[in-house]
C-alpha positions as CSV (number, residue, x, y, z in Angstrom):
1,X,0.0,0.0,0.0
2,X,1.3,3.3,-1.1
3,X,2.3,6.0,1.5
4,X,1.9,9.9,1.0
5,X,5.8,9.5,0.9
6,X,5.5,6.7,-1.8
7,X,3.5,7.4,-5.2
8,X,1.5,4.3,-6.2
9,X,2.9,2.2,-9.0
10,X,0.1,3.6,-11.4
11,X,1.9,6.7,-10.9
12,X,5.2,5.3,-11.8
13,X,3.8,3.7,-14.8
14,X,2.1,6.7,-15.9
15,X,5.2,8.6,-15.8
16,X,7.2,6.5,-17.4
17,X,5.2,6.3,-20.5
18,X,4.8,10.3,-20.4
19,X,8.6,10.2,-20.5
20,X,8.5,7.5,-23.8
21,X,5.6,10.1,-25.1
22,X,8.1,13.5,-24.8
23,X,11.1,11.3,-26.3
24,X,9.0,10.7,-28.9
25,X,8.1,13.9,-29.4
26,X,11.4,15.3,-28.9
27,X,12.6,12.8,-32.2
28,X,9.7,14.6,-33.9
29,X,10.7,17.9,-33.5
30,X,14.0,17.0,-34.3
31,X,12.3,15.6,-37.6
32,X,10.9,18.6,-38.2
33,X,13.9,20.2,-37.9
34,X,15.6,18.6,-40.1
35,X,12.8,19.1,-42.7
36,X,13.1,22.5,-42.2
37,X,17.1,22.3,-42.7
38,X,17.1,23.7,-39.3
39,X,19.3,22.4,-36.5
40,X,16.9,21.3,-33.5
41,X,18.6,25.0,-32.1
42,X,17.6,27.0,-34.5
43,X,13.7,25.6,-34.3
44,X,14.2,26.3,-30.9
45,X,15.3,30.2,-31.0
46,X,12.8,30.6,-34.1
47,X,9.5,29.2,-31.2
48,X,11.4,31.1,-28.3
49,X,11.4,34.6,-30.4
50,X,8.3,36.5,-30.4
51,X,7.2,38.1,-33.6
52,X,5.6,41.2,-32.1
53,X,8.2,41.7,-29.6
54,X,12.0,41.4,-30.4
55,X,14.6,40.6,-27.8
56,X,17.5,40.9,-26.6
57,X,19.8,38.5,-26.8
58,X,20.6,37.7,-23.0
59,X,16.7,37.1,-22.9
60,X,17.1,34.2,-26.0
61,X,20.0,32.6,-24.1
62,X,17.5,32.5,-21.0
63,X,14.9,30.8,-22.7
64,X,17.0,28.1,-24.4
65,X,19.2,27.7,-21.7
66,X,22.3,28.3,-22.4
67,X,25.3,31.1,-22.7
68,X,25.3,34.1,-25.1
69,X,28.3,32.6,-26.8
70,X,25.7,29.9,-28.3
71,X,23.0,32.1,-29.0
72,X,25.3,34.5,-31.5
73,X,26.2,31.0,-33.7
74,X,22.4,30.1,-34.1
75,X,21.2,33.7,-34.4
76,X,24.3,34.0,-37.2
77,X,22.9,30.9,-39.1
78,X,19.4,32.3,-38.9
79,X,20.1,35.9,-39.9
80,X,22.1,34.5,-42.8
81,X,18.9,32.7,-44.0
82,X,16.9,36.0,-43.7
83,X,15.0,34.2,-40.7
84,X,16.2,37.0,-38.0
85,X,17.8,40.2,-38.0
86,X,19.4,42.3,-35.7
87,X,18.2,45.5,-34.5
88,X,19.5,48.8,-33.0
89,X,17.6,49.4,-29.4
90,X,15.9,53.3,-30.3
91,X,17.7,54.4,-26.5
92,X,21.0,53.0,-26.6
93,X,22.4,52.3,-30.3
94,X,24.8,49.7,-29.0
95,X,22.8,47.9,-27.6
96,X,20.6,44.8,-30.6
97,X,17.2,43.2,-30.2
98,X,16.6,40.2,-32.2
99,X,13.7,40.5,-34.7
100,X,12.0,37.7,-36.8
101,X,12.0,39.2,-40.3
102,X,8.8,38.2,-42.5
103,X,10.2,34.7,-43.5
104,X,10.9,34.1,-39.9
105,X,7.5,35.0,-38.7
106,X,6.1,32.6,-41.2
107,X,8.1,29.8,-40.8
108,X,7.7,30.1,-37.2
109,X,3.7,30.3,-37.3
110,X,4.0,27.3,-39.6
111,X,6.0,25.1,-36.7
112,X,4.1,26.4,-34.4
113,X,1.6,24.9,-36.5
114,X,3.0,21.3,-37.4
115,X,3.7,20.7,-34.0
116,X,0.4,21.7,-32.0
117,X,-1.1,19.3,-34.5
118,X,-1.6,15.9,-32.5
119,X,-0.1,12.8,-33.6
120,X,-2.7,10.3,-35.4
121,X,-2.5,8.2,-32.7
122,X,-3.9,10.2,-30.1
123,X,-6.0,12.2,-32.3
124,X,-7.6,8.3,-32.8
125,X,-8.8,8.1,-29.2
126,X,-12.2,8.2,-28.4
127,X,-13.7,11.5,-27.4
128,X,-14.4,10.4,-23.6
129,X,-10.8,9.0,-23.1
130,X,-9.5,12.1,-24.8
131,X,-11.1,14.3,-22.2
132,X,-10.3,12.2,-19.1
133,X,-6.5,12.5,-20.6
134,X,-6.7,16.3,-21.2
135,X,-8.3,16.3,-17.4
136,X,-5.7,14.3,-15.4
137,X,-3.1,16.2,-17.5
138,X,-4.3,19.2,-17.0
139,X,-4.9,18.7,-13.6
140,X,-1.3,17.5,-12.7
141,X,-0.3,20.6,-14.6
142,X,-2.1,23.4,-12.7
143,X,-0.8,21.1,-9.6
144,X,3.1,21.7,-11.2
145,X,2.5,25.3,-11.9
146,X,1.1,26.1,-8.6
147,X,4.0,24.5,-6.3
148,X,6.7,26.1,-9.0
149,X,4.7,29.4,-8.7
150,X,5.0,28.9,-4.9
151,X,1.2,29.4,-4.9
C-alpha cells in the first residue's frame, strides 16, 4: 500500500510512458527540424522569439538555456537565411534586439503549427478517453505550476 511519501505504482507507470511520449516527441521535432534544414537549435530560438516583440539577446539565451556565446552562432545561421535580423535598441544604439523578419515570422507560425497538431495516434482516441486525458493532465499541470509558482 502506497504511502503519502511513496507514489502508487500507477503513478510510476504513468510517468514513465509520459517520458517515452516526450522522447517521442522530442525525435519529432527533431524531424521537423531537419525538414526544415534547421538544427533542432535553431527551431528552438525561431519558437522562443516572439514576432511582435524582439529581444535581446541575454533574454534568448534564458529561454534556451544556455550562454550568449551559443545564442550568436544560431542567431548567425538564422540571420544568414533571412529568418532574423538584428536590430538597434531606439535608447542606446549599441545595444541589438533580435527581430524575426517576414520569412521568420512565417516559418515560425508554420511550426508552431506542425507541432500543435496531434499525432494520429492520439487524435484516434475516443472522445471520452481524450477528455479524461486532457483532465488528469491538465490537472497535474495546474498542480506543477502552482508548487513552482509557490502558490
Amino acid at each position: 500500500m502506497a504511502t503519502a511519501q511513496t507514489p502508487p505504482r500507477a503513478a510510476f507507470e504513468a510517468w514513465r510512458r509520459i517520458g517515452e511520449l516526450l522522447e517521442l516527441e522530442r525525435c519529432r521535432t527533431a524531424a521537423l527540424a531537419r525538414e526544415l534544414d534547421l538544427s533542432s537549435s535553431q527551431l528552438l530560438a525561431l519558437r522562443a522569439l516572439d514576432p511582435a516583440e524582439p529581444q535581446r539577446m541575454g533574454q534568448l539565451a534564458g529561454a534556451l538555456e544556455c550562454d550568449k556565446g551559443n545564442v550568436t552562432g544560431i542567431v548567425d545561421r538564422l540571420e544568414r537565411r533571412g529568418l532574423v535580423e538584428r536590430r538597434p535598441v531606439d535608447h542606446d544604439r549599441r545595444v541589438k534586439v533580435l527581430a524575426l523578419t517576414p520569412a521568420g515570422a512565417q516559418l515560425r507560425a508554420e511550426i508552431e503549427e506542425r507541432l500543435a497538431t496531434p499525432p494520429d495516434e492520439l487524435a484516434a482516441l475516443a472522445d471520452d478517453d481524450l477528455g479524461r486525458l486532457a483532465h488528469a493532465v491538465g490537472a497535474v499541470l495546474d498542480a506543477r505550476r502552482a508548487a513552482r509558482c509557490g502558490g
